[in-house]
TORLUM-616330 format. One record per residue (C-alpha): x, y, z; residue in one letter; residue number from 1. Coordinates in pm, 1 decimal, always signed. Layout:
REM TORLUM-616330
SITE        xx        yy        zz  code  pos
SITE         X         Y         Z     A  NUM
...
//
This chain:
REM TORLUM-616330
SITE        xx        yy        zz  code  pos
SITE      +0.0      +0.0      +0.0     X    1
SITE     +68.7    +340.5     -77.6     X    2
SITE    +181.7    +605.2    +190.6     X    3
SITE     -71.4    +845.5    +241.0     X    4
SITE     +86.4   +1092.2     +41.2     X    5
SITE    +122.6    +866.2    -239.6     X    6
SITE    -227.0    +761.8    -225.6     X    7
SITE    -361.3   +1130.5    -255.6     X    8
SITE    -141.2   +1187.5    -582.9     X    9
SITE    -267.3    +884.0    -714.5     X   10
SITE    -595.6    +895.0    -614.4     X   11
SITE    -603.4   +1270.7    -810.7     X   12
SITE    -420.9   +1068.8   -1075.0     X   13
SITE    -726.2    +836.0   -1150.3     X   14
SITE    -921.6   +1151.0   -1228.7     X   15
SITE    -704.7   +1280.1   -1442.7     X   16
SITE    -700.0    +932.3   -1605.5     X   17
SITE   -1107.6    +938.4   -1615.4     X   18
SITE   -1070.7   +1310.2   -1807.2     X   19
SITE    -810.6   +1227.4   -2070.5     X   20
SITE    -988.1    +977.1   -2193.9     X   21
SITE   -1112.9    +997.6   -2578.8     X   22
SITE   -1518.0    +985.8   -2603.8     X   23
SITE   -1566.2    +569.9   -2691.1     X   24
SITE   -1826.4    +333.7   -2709.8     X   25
SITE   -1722.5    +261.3   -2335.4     X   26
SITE   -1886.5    +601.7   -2264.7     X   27
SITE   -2163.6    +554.5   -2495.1     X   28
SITE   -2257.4    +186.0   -2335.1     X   29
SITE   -2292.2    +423.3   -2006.5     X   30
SITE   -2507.3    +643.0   -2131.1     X   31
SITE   -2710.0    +335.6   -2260.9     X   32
SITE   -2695.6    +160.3   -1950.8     X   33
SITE   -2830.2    +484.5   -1775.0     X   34
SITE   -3052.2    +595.2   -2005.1     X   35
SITE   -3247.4    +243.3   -1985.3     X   36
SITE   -3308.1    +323.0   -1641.5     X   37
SITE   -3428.4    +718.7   -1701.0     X   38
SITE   -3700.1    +594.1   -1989.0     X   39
SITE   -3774.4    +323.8   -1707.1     X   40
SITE   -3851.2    +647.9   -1453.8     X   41
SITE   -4013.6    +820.1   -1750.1     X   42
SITE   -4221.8    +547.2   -1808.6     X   43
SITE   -4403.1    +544.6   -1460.6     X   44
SITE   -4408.8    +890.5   -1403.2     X   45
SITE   -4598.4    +899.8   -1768.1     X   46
SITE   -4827.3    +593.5   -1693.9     X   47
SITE   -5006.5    +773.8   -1440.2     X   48
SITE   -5077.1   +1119.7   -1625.9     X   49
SITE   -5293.6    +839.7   -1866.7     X   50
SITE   -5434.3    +574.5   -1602.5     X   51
SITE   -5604.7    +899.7   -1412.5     X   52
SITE   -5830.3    +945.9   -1715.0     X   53
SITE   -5904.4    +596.4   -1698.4     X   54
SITE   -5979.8    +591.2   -1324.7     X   55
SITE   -6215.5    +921.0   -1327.9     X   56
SITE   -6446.1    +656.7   -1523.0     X   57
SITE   -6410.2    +354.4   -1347.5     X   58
SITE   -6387.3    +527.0    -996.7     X   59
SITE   -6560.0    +800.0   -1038.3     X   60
SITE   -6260.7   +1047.7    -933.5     X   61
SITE   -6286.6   +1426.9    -813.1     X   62
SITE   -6057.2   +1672.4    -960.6     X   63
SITE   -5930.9   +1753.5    -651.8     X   64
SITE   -5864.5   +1382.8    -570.9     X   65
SITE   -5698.9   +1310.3    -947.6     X   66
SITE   -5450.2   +1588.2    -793.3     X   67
SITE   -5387.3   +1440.6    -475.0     X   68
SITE   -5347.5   +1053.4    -685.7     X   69
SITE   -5085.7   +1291.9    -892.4     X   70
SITE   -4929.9   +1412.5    -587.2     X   71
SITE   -4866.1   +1163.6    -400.4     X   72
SITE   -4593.8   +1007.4    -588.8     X   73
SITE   -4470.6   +1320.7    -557.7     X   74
SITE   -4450.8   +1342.5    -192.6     X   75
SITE   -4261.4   +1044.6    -187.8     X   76
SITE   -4012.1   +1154.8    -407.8     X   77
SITE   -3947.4   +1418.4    -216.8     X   78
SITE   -3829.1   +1153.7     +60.9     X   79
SITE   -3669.6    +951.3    -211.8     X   80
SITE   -3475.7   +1284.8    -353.3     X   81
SITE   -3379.1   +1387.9      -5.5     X   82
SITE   -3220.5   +1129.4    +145.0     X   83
SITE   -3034.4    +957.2    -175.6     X   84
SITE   -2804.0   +1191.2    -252.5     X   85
SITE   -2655.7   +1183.8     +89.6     X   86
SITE   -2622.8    +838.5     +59.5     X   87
SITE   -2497.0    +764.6    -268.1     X   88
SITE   -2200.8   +1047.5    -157.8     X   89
SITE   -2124.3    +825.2    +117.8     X   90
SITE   -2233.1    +443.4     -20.5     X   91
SITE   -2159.3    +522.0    -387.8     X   92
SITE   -2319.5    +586.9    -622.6     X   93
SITE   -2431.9    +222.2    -795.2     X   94
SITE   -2561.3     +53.3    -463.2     X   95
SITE   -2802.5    +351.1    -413.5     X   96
SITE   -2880.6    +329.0    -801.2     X   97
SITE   -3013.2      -8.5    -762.3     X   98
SITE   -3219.7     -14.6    -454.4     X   99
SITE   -3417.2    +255.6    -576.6     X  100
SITE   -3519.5    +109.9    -882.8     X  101
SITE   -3614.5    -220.0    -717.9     X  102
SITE   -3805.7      -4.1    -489.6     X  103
SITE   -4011.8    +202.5    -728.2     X  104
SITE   -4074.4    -113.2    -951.3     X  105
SITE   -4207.1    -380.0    -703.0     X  106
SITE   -4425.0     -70.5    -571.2     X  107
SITE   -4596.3     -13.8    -911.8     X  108
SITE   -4633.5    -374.3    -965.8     X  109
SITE   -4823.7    -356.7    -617.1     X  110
SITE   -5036.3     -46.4    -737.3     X  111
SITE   -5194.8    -320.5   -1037.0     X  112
SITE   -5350.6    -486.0    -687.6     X  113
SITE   -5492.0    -146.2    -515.1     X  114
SITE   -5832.5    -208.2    -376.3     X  115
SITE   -5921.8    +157.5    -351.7     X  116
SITE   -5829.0    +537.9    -303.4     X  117
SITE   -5639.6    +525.7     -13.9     X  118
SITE   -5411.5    +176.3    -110.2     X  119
SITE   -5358.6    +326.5    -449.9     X  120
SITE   -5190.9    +682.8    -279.4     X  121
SITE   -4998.3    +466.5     -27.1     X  122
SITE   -4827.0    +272.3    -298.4     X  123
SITE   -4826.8    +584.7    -520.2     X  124
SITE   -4610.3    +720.9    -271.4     X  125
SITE   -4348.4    +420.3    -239.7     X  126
SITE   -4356.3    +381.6    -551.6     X  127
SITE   -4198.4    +805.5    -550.3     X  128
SITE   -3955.4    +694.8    -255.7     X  129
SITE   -3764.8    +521.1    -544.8     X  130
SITE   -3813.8    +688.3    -810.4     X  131
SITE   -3728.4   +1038.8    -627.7     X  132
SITE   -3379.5    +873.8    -516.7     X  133
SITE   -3280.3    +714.6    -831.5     X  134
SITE   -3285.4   +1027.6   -1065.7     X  135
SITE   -3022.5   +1237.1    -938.3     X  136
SITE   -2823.3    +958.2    -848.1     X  137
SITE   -2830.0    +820.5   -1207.3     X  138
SITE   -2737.7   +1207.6   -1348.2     X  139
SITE   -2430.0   +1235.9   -1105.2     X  140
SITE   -2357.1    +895.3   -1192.6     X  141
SITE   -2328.4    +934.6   -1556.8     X  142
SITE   -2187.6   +1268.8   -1529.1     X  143
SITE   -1849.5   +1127.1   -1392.8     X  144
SITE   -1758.7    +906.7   -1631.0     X  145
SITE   -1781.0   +1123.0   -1911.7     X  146
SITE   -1496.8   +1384.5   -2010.1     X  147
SITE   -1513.9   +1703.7   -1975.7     X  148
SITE   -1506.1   +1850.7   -2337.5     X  149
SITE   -1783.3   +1617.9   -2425.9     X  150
SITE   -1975.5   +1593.8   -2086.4     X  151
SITE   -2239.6   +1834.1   -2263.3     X  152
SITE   -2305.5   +1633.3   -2534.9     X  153
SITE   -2321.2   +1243.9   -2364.2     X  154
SITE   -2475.4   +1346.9   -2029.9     X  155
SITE   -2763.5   +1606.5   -2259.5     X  156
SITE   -2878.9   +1299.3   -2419.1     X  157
SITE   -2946.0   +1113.4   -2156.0     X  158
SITE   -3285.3   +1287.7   -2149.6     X  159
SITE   -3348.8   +1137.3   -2467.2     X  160
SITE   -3466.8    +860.6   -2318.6     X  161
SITE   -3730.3   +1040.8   -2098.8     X  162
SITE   -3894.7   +1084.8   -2385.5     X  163
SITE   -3860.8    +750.0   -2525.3     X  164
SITE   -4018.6    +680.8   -2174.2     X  165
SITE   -4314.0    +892.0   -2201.1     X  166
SITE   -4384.9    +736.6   -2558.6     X  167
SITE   -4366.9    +376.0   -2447.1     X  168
SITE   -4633.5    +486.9   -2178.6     X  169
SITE   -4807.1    +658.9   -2389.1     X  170
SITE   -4819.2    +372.4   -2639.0     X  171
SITE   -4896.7    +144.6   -2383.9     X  172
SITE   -5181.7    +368.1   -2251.2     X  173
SITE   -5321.2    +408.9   -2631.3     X  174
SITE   -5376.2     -35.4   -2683.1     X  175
SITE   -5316.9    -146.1   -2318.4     X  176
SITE   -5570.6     +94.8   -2090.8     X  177
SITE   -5858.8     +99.0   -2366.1     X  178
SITE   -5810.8    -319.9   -2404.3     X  179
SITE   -5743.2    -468.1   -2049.5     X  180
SITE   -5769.5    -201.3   -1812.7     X  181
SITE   -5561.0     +31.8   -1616.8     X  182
SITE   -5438.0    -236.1   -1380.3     X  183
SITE   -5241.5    -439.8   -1640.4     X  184
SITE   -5057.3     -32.3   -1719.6     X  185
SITE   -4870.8     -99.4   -1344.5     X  186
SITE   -4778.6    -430.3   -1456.9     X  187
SITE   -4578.1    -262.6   -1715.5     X  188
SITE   -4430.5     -24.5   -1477.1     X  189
SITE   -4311.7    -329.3   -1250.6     X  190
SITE   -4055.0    -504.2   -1567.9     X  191
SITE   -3747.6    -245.2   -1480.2     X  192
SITE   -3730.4    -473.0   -1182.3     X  193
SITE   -3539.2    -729.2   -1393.2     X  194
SITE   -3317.4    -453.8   -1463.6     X  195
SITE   -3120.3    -483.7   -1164.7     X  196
SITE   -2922.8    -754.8   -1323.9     X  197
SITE   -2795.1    -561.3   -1611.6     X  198
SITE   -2727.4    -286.4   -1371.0     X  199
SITE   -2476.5    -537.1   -1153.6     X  200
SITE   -2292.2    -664.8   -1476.0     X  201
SITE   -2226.7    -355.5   -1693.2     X  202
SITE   -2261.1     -60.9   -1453.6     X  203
SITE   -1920.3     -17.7   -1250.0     X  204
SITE   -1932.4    +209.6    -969.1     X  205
SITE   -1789.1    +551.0   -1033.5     X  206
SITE   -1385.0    +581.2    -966.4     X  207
SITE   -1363.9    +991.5    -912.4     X  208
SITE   -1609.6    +858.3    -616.4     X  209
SITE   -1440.2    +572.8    -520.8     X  210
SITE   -1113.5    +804.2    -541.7     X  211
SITE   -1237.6   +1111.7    -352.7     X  212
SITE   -1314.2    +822.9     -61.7     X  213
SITE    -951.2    +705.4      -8.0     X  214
SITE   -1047.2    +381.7    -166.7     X  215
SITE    -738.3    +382.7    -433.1     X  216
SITE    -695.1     +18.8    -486.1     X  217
SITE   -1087.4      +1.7    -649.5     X  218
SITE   -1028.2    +300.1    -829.6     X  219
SITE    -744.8    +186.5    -976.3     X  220
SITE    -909.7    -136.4   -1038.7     X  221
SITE   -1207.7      +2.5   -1257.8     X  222
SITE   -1016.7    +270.2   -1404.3     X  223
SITE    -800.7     -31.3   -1538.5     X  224
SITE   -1063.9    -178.8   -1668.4     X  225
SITE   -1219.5     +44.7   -1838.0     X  226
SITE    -868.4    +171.5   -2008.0     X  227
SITE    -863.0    -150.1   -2155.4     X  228
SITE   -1193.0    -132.1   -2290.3     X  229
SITE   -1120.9    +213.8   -2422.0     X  230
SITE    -739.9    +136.1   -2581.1     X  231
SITE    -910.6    -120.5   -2836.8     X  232
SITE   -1077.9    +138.0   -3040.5     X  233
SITE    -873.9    +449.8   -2958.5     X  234
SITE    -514.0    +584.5   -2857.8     X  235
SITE    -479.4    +687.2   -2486.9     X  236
SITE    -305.8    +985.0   -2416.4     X  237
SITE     -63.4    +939.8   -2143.2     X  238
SITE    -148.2   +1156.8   -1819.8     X  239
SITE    +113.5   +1423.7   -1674.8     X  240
SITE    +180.6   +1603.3   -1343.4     X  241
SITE     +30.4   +1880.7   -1524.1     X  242
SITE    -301.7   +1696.2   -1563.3     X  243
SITE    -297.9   +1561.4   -1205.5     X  244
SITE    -202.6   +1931.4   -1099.2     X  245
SITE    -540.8   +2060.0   -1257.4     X  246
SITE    -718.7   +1781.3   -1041.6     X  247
SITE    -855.6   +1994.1    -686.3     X  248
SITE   -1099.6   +1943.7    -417.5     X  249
SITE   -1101.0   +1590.5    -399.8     X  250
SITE   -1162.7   +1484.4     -25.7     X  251
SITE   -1520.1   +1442.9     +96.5     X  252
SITE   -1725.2   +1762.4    +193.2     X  253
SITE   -1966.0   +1833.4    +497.0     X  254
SITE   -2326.8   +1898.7    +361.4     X  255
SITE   -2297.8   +2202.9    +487.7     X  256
SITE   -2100.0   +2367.2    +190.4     X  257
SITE   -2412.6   +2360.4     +45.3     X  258
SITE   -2480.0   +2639.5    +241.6     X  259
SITE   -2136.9   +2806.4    +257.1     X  260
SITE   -2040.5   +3159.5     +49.7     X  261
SITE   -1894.4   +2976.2    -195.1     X  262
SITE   -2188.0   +2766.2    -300.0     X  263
SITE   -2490.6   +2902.0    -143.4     X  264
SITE   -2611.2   +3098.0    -474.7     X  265
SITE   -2559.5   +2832.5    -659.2     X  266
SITE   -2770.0   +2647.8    -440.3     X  267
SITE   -3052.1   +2902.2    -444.1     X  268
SITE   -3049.6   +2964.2    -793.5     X  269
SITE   -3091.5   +2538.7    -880.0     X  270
SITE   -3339.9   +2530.9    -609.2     X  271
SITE   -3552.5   +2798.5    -773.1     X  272
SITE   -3508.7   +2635.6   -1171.7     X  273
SITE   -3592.1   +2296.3   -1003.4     X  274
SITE   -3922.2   +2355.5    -780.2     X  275
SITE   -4023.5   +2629.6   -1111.0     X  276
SITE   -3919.8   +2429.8   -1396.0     X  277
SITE   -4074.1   +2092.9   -1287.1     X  278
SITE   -4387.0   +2303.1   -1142.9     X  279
SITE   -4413.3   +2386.5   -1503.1     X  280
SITE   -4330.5   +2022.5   -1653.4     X  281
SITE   -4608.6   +1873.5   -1480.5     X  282
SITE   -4844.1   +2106.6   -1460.5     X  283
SITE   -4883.1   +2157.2   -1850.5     X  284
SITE   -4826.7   +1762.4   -1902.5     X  285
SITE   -4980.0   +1576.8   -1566.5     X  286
SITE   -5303.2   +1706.0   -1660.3     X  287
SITE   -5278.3   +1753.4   -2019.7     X  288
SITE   -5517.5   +1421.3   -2123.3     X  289
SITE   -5759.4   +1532.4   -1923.9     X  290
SITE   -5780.3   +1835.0   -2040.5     X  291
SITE   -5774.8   +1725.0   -2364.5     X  292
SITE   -6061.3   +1531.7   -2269.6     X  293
SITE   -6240.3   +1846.4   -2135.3     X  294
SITE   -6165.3   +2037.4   -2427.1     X  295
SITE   -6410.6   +1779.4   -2598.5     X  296
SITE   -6175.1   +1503.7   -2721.0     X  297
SITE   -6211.1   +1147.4   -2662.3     X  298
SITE   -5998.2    +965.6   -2397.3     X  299
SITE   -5853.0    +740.6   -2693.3     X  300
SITE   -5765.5   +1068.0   -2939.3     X  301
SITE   -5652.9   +1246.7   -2672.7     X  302
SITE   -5396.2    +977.2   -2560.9     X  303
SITE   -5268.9   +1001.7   -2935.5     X  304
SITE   -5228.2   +1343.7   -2887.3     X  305
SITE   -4960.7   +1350.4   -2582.9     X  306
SITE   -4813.7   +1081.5   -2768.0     X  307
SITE   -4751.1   +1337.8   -3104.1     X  308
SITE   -4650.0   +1597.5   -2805.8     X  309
SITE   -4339.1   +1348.7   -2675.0     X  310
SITE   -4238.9   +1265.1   -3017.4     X  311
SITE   -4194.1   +1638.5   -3023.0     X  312
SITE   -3972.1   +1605.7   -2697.7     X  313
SITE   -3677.1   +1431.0   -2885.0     X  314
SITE   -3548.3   +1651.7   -3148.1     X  315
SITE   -3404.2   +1962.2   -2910.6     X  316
SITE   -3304.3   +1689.4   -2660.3     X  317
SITE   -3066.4   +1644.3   -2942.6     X  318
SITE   -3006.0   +1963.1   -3062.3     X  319
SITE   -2926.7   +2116.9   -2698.1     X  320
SITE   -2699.9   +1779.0   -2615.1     X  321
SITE   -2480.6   +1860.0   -2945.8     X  322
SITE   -2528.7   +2258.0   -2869.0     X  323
SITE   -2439.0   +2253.8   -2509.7     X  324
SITE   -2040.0   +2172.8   -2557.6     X  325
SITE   -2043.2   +2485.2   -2810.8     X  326
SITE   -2254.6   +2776.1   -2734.7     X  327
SITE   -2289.5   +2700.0   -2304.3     X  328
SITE   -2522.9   +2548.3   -2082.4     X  329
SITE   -2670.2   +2883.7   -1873.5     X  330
SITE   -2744.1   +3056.5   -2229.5     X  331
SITE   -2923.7   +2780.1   -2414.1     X  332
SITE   -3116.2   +2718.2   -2038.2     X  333
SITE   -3228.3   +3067.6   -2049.2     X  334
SITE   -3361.4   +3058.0   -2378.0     X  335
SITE   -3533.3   +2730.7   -2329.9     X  336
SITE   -3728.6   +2804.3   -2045.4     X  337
SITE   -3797.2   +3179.4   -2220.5     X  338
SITE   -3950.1   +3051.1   -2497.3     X  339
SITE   -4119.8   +2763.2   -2306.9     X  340
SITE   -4280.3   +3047.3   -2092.7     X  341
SITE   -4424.6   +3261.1   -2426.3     X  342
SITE   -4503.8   +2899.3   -2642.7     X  343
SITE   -4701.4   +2772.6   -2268.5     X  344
SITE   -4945.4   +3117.9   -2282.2     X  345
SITE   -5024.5   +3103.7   -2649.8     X  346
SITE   -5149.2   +2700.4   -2615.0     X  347
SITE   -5326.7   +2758.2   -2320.1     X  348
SITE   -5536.4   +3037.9   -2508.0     X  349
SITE   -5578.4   +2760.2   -2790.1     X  350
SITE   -5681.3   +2492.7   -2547.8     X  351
SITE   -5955.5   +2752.9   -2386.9     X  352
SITE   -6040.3   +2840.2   -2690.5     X  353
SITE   -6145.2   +2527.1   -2870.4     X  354
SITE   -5933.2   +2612.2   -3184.7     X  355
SITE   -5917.6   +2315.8   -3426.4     X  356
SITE   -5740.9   +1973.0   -3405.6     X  357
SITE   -5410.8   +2114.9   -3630.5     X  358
SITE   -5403.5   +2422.7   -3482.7     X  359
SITE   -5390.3   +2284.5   -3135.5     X  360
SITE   -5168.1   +1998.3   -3215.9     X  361
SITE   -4928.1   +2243.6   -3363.4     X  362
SITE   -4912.3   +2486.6   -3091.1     X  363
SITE   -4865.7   +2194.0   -2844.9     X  364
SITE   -4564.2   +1997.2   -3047.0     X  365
SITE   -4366.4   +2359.4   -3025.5     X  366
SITE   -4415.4   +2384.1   -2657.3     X  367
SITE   -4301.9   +2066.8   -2602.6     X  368
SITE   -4003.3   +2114.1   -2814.7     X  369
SITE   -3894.3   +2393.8   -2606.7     X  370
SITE   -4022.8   +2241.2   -2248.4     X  371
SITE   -3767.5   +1913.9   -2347.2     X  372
SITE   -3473.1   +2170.9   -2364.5     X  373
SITE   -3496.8   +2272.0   -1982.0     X  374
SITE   -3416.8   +1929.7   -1875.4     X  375
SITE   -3183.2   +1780.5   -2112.8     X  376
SITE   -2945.1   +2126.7   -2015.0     X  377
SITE   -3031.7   +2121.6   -1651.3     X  378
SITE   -2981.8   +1752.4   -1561.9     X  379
SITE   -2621.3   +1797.6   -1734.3     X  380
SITE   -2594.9   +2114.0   -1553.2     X  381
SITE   -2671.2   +2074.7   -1169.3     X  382
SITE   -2402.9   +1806.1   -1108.0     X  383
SITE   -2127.1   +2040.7   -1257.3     X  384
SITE   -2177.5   +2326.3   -1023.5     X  385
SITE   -2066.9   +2079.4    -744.1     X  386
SITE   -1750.9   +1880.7    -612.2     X  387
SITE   -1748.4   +1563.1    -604.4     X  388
SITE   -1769.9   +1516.2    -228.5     X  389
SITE   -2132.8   +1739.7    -239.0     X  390
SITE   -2263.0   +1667.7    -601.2     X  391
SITE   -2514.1   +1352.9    -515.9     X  392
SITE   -2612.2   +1560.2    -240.0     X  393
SITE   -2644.6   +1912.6    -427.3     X  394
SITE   -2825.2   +1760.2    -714.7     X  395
SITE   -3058.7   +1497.1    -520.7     X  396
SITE   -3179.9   +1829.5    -299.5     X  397
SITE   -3179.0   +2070.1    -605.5     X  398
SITE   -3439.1   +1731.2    -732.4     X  399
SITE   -3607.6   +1724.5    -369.2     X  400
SITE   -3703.0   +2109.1    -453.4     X  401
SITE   -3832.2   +1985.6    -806.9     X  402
SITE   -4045.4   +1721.0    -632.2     X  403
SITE   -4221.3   +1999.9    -449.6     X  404
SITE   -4303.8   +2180.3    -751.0     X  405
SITE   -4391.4   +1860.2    -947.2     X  406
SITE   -4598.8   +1777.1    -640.1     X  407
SITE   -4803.6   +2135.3    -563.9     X  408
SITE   -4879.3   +2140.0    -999.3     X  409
SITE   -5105.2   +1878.7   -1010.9     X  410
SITE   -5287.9   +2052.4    -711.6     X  411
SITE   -5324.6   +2373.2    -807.4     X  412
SITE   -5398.0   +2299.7   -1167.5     X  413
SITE   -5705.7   +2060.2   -1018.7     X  414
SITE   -5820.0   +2336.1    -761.2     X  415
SITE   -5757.5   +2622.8   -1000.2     X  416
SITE   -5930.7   +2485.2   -1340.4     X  417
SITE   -6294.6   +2554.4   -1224.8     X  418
SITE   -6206.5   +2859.1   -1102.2     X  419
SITE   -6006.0   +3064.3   -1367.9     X  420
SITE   -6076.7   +2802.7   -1655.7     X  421
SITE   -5746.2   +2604.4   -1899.5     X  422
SITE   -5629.8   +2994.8   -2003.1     X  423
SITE   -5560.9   +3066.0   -1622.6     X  424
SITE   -5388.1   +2754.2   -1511.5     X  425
SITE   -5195.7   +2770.6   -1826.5     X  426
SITE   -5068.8   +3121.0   -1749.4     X  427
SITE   -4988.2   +3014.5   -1424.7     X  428
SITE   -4731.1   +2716.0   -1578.1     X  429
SITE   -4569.6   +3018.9   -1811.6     X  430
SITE   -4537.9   +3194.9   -1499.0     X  431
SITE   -4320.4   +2941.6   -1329.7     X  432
SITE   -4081.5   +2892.3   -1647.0     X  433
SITE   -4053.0   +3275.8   -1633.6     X  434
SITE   -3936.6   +3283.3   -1251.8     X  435
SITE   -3686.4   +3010.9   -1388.3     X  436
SITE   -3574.6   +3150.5   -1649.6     X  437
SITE   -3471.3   +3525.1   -1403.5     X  438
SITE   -3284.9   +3329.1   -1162.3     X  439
SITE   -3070.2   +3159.4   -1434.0     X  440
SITE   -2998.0   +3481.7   -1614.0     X  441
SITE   -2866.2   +3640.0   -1278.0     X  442
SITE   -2736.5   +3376.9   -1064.5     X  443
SITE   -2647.5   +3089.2   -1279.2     X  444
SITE   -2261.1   +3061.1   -1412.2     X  445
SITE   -2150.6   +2862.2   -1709.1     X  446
SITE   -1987.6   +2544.2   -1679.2     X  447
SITE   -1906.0   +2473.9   -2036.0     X  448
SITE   -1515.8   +2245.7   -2035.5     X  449
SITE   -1471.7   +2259.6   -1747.9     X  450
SITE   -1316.4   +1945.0   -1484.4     X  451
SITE   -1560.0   +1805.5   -1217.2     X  452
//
């Protein structure tokens, strides 16, 4: 074994290591591997927006109670979000990875068996425990693997898969739900339980973590590994003391830095995009069958519909992953959540207004292209702004705040809609990417090539 002063060098060495390597199909097979498990998340979160309409007919649901049913996964992701993050920065990151997706998918497969109301929140809200954890985790995860000058790029498309998520629900909502039922929808939601296994061969657990721990020896080991993996297909550069010099702030970090001058408007200004930006996801999508639905189209047509709407999520996934590496991640967030503010306003006032089919269809596809740029930027962008000792922990809480906005949408869009009509609770959505969109134009920094 190494002396201790050795083992710091080195330890700062196996980032360096991690950085210089070429982009490769290693790095791709993690973003795979990932990714799998986001559409998973996507999935369930999506299933639900569709089973609600469902269950208004067969149970003979309340608005206010759809919003609660909505909620209440929410809730537990809050839980889930809060207390992950801390533990994956002290665990690691792939043990905490895998529990919560058991959790979240045995859960939903118990949701196919609820009885009534009440056992359908309770499982709702396990079924958020996981789910809430997993997310950040699997962002932070991803994140360190991936070099820096390409970190935009890999880690951006990740949210590709979210939408590949939503449209498997979707699909599944549009023959399954109509067919069999709503029950058989969970069953769906349970088969990322047999995930776990692909998780425990392919996923290795990340070595900038396992280095900023002390624990050299399995550092060394997977960065090995993965060298070899890498020097088939491309020519590895040979790290320097200058590389290892650029390597900082390794060593574990109290919580509190969170909190501290160095950090504390970066956490205020993530904690304000999160709980505003996923206020507005969910409150324009969450509800958007039903108020299809309301807006006079049929439960089956209107499923189609938010399945044309997710197709419409891929394309600036891309654009922003490939754009994000050249122009910046604060400027393209800005404009995202600008134009998903303005694009929010003018399809409420098309929804109110019973315009046609196209016209709705149309308005809809561009504010989902511009909604699907706020996430693939900011999920890329909230584990930068952190060290390595803080970063599950920064970016699980920044999530926690999310989960409080993705939890309080569904609720006031239910309690809101009788009262100031589709119009009003769209304007209220636009107003939440607005208050996003100020506090990344004057507190957020860019983090474009630069080191974790």
């Amino acid at each position: 074994m190494a002396t201790g002063i050795d083992t710091v060098y080195e330890s700062k060495k196996i980032i360096a290591r991690l950085d210089n390597l070429p982009l490769s199909r290693f790095h791709y097979k993690m973003l795979f591997v990932n990714g799998l498990a986001w559409a998973f998340d996507a999935f369930d979160v999506g299933i639900v927006t569709f089973i609600v309409t469902a269950l208004t007919k067969d149970w003979g649901l309340t608005a206010g109670q759809i919003g609660v049913l909505l909620s209440s996964g929410m809730v537990g992701m809050i839980v889930g979000a809060f207390f992950s993050g801390p533990l994956a920065d002290k665990y690691g990151r792939k043990a905490v990875f895998k529990w919560t997706l058991l959790m979240f998918s045995l859960f939903s497969l118990l949701c196919a068996f609820a009885w009534d109301f009440t056992s359908l929140i309770i499982f709702r809200f396990l079924v958020g425990v996981g789910l809430g954890g997993e997310t950040p985790v699997v962002t932070s995860l991803l994140g360190e693997f991936i070099p820096a000058q390409n970190r935009g790029k890999v880690q951006g498309l990740l949210n590709c898969f979210w939408a590949v998520g939503w449209i498997a629900a979707t699909a599944v909502s549009y023959y399954v739900i109509p067919a069999v039922g709503w029950r058989w929808a969970f069953v769906a939601g349970a088969l990322p339980a047999l995930y776990i296994w692909v998780i425990r061969l392919h996923l290795p657990e990340s070595p900038r973590w396992l280095a900023s721990q002390g624990r050299y020896e399995e550092a060394k080991s997977i960065m090995n590994d993965i060298e070899s993996v890498v020097n088939k297909t491309h020519k590895l550069v040979p790290v320097t003391d200058e590389d290892v010099k650029k390597v900082v702030d390794i060593n574990p970090r109290p919580i509190g830095d969170l909190f501290k001058k160095k950090y504390l408007k970066t956490t205020v200004m993530l904690w304000i995009l999160w709980f505003m930006g996923m206020f507005g996801y969910y409150g324009l999508f969450a509800w958007m069958p039903t108020l299809l639905v309301k807006a006079g189209h049929s439960m089956v047509k209107s499923f189609q519909y938010v399945l044309f709407l997710q197709l419409a999520y891929i394309p600036n996934q891309i654009l922003s992953a490939y754009l994000m590496d050249k122009v910046g991640r604060k400027k393209l967030l800005v404009g995202n959540l600008f134009f998903s503010a303005v694009a929010t306003v003018v399809f409420g006032i098309a929804l109110g207004n019973q315009l046609s089919t196209s016209e709705v269809l149309i308005l809809g596809l561009l504010t989902s292209f511009f909604v699907s740029g706020i996430w693939g930027i900011t999920y890329t962008y909230t584990p930068e702004l952190y060290p390595t000792g803080i970063r599950a922990t920064g970016t699980s809480w920044a999530s926690t705040c999310s989960r409080f906005g993705s939890m309080s949408a569904p609720l006031v869009i239910g309690y809101s809609l009788n009262l100031i009509g589709v119009v009003g609770v769209y304007g209220i959505v636009a107003v939440a990417f607005g208050l996003a969109c100020v506090a990344v134009l004057t507190m957020g920094i860019e983090t474009k090539g630069k080191t974790l």
